[in-house]
MARMISE-522090 format. One record per residue (C-alpha): residue number from 1; x, y, z. Coordinates in nm, 4 decimals, m for minus. Layout:
N
+-----+----------+----------+----------+
|  nr |       px |       py |       pz |
+-----+----------+----------+----------+
| NUM |        X |        Y |        Z |
...
+-----+----------+----------+----------+
//
This chain:
174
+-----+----------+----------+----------+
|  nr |       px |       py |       pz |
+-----+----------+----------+----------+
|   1 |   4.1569 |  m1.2727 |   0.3912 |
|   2 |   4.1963 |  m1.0601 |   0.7244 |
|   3 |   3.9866 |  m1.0911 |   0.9945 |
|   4 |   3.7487 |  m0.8130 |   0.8997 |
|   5 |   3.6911 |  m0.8991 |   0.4715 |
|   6 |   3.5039 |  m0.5610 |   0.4668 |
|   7 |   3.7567 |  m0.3717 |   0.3358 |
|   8 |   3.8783 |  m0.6791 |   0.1118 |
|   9 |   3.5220 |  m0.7466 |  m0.0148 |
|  10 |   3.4696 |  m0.3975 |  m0.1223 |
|  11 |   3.8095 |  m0.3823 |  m0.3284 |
|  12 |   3.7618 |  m0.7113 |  m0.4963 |
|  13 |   3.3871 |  m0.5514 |  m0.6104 |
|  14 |   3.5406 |  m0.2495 |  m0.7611 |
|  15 |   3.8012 |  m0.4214 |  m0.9209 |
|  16 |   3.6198 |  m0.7428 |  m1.0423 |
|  17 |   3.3008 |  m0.5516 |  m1.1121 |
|  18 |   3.2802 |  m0.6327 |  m1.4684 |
|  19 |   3.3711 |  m1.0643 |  m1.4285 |
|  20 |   3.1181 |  m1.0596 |  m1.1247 |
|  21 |   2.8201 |  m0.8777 |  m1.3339 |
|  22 |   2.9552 |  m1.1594 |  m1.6280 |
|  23 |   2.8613 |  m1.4999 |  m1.3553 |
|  24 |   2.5484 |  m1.3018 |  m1.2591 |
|  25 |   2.4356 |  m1.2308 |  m1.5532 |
|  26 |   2.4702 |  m1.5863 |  m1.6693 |
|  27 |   2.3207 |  m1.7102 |  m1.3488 |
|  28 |   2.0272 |  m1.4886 |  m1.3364 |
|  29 |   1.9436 |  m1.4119 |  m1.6989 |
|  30 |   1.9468 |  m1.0477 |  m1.6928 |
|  31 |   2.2210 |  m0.7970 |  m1.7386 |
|  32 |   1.9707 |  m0.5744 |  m1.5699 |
|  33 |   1.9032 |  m0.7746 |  m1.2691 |
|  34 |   2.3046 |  m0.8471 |  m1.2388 |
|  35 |   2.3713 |  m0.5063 |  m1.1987 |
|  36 |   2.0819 |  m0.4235 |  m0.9740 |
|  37 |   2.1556 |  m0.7006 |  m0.7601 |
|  38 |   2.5368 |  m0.5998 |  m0.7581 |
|  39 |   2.4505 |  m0.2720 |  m0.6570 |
|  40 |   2.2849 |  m0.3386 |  m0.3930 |
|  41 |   2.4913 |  m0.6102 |  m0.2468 |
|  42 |   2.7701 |  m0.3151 |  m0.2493 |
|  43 |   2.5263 |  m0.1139 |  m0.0807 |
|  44 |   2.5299 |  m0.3512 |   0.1652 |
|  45 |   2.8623 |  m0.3801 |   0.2490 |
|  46 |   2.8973 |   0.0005 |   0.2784 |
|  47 |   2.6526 |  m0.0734 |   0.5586 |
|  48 |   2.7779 |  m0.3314 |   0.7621 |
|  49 |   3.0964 |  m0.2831 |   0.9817 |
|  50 |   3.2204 |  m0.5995 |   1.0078 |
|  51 |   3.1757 |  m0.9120 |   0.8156 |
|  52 |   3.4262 |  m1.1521 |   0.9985 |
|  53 |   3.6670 |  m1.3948 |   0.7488 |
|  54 |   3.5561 |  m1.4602 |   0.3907 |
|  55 |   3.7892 |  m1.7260 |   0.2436 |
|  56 |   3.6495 |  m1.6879 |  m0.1182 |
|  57 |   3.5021 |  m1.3382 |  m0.2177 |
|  58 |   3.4380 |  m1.3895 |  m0.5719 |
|  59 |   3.1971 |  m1.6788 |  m0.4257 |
|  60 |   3.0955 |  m1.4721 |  m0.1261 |
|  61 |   2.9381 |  m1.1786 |  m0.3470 |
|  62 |   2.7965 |  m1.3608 |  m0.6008 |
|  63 |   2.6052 |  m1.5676 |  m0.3351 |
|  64 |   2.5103 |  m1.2243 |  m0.1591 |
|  65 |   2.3976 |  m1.0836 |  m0.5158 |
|  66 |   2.2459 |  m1.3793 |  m0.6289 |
|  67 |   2.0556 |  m1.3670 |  m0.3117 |
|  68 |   1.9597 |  m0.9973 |  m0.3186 |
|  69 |   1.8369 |  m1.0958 |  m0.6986 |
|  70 |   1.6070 |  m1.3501 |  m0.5327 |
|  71 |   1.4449 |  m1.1186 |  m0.2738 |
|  72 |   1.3982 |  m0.8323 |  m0.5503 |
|  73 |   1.2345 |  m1.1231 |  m0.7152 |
|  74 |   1.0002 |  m1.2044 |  m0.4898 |
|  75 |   0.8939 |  m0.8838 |  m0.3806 |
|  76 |   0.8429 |  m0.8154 |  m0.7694 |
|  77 |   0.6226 |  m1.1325 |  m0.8153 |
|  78 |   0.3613 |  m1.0050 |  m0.5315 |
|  79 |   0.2878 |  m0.6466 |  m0.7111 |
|  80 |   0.0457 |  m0.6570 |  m0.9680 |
|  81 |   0.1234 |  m0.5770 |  m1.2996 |
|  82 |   0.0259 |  m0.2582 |  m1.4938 |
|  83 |  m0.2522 |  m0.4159 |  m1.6903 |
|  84 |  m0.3949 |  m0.6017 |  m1.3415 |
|  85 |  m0.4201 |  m0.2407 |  m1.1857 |
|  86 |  m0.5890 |  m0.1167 |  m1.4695 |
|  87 |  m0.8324 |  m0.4091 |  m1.4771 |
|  88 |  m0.9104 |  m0.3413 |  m1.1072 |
|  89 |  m0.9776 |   0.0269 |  m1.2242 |
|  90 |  m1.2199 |  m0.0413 |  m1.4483 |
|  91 |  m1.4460 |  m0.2428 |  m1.1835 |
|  92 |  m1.7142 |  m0.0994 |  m1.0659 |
|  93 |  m1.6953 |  m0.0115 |  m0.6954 |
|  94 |  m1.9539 |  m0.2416 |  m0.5078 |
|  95 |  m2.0232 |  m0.0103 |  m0.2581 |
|  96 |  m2.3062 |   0.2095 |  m0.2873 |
|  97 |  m2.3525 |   0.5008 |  m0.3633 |
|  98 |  m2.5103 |   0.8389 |  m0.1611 |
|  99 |  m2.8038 |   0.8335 |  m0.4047 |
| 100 |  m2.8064 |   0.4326 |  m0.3419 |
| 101 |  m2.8318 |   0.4984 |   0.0345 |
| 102 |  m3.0773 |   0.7516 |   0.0633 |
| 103 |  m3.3310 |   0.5380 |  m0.1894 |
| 104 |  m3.2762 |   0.2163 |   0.0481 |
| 105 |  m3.2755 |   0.4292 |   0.3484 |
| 106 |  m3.6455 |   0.5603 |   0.1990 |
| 107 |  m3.7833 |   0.2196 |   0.1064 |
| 108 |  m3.7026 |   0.1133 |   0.4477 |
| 109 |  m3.8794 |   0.3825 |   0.6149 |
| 110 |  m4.1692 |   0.3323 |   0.4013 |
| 111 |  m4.1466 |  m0.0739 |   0.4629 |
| 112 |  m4.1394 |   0.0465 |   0.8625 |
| 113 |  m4.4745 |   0.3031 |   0.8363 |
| 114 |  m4.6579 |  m0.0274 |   0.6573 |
| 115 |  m4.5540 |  m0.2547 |   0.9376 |
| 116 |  m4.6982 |   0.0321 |   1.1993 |
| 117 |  m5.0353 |   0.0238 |   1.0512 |
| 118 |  m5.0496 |  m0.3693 |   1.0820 |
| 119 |  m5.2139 |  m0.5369 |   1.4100 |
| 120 |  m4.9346 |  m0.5448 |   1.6868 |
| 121 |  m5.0062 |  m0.9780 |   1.6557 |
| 122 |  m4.9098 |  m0.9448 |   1.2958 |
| 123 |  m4.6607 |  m0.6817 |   1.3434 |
| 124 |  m4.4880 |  m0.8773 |   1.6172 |
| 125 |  m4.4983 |  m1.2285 |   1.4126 |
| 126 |  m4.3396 |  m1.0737 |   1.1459 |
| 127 |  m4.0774 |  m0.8795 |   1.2678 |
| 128 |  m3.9818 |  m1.1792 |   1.4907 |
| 129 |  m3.9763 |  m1.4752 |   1.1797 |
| 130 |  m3.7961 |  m1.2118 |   0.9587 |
| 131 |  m3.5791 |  m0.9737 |   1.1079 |
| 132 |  m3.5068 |  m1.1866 |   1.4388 |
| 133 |  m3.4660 |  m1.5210 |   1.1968 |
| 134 |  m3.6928 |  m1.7281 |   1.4606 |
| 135 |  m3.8198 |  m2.0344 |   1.3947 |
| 136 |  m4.1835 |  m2.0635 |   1.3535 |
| 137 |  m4.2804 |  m2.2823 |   1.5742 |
| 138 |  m4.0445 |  m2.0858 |   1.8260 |
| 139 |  m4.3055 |  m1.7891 |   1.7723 |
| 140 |  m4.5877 |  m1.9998 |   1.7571 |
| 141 |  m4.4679 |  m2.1328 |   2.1311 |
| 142 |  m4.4189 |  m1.7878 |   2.2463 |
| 143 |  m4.6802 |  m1.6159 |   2.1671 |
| 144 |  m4.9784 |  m1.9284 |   2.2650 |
| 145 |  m5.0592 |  m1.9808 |   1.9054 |
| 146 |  m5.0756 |  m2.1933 |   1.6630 |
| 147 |  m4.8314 |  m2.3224 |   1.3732 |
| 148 |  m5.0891 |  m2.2192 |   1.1403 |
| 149 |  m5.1763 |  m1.9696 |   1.2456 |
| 150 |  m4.8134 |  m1.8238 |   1.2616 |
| 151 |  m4.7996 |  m1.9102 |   0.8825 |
| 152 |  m5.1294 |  m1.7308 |   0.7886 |
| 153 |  m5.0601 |  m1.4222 |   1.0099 |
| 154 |  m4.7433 |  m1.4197 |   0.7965 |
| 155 |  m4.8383 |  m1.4679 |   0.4651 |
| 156 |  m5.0906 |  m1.1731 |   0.5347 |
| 157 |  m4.8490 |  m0.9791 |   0.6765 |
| 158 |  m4.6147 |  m1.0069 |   0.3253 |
| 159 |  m4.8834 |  m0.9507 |   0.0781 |
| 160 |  m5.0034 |  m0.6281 |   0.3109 |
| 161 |  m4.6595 |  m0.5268 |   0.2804 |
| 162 |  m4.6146 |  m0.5877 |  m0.0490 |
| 163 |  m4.9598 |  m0.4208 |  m0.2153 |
| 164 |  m4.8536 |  m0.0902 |  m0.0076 |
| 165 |  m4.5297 |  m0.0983 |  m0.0916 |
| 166 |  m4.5016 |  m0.1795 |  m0.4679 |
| 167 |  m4.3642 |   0.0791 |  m0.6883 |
| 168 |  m4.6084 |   0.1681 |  m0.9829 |
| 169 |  m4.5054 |  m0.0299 |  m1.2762 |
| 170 |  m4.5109 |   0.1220 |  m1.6523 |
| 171 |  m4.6969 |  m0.0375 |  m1.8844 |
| 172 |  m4.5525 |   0.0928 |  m2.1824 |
| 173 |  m4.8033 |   0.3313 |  m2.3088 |
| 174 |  m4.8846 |   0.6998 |  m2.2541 |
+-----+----------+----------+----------+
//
């Protein structure tokens, strides 16, 4: 072939189209995927300028469409299917919702107002064991006290918070 096979490759695509789709087909195992790949590998060459020598054609495009074929292939694998979308439709969206917000926004207020009518010893142990994830004894050391005392402050501190914070539970009967 000349020196630039562009023109050469194109002709022998046109006029060998039906043998070439024939291999590919046989190669890939799809008639569909054949022609797609063919397609695009002329697609291809009507966007390139210069392709150099190309000493067998017939070989030359087959490898370029059986390589396009590949790529498609690929690409294909890593979408998800139709039924895989529709399962991820269906999910429930773990985020919550406004009315999800507001209610946690509300108990958390509420938690803070119980925590403000606590001693500022009790207040201060328990916002630093719980919220700042100290260690007790690292309280205990900072504040002059004792480990035990740290605990009992604490365990006061949770059932206060809990009694004045508990919803009203239903029991069933009117």
């Amino acid at each position: 072939m000349p020196d630039n096979a562009l023109p050469a490759l194109r002709d022998f695509l046109v006029q060998r189209y039906d043998d070439l789709k024939r291999r590919l087909t046989w190669q890939l195992g799809s008639a569909d995927l054949a022609g797609d790949a063919l397609q695009d590998a002329w697609l291809r060459l009507e966007s390139r300028d210069d392709y150099g020598e190309v000493k067998n054609p017939a070989a030359y495009l087959l490898r370029m469409a059986v390589n396009i074929a590949i790529d498609y292939q690929r690409s294909r694998s890593r979408l998800l299917s139709e039924t895989e979308v529709e399962v991820l439709l269906e999910q429930p969206d773990p985020m919550p919702g406004p009315a999800d917000t507001a209610e946690a926004r509300s108990e958390l207020n509420a938690l803070l107002e119980v925590i403000r009518t606590m001693p500022l010893r009790r207040q201060q142990i328990l916002l630093m064991v719980r919220w700042e994830h100290l260690p007790q004894q690292e309280v205990a050391d900072r504040l002059g006290l004792s480990r035990r005392t740290i605990e009992q402050e604490l365990k006061i501190a949770h059932d206060y918070c809990v009694e004045r914070t508990e919803r009203p539970r239903s029991t069933g009967t009117k």
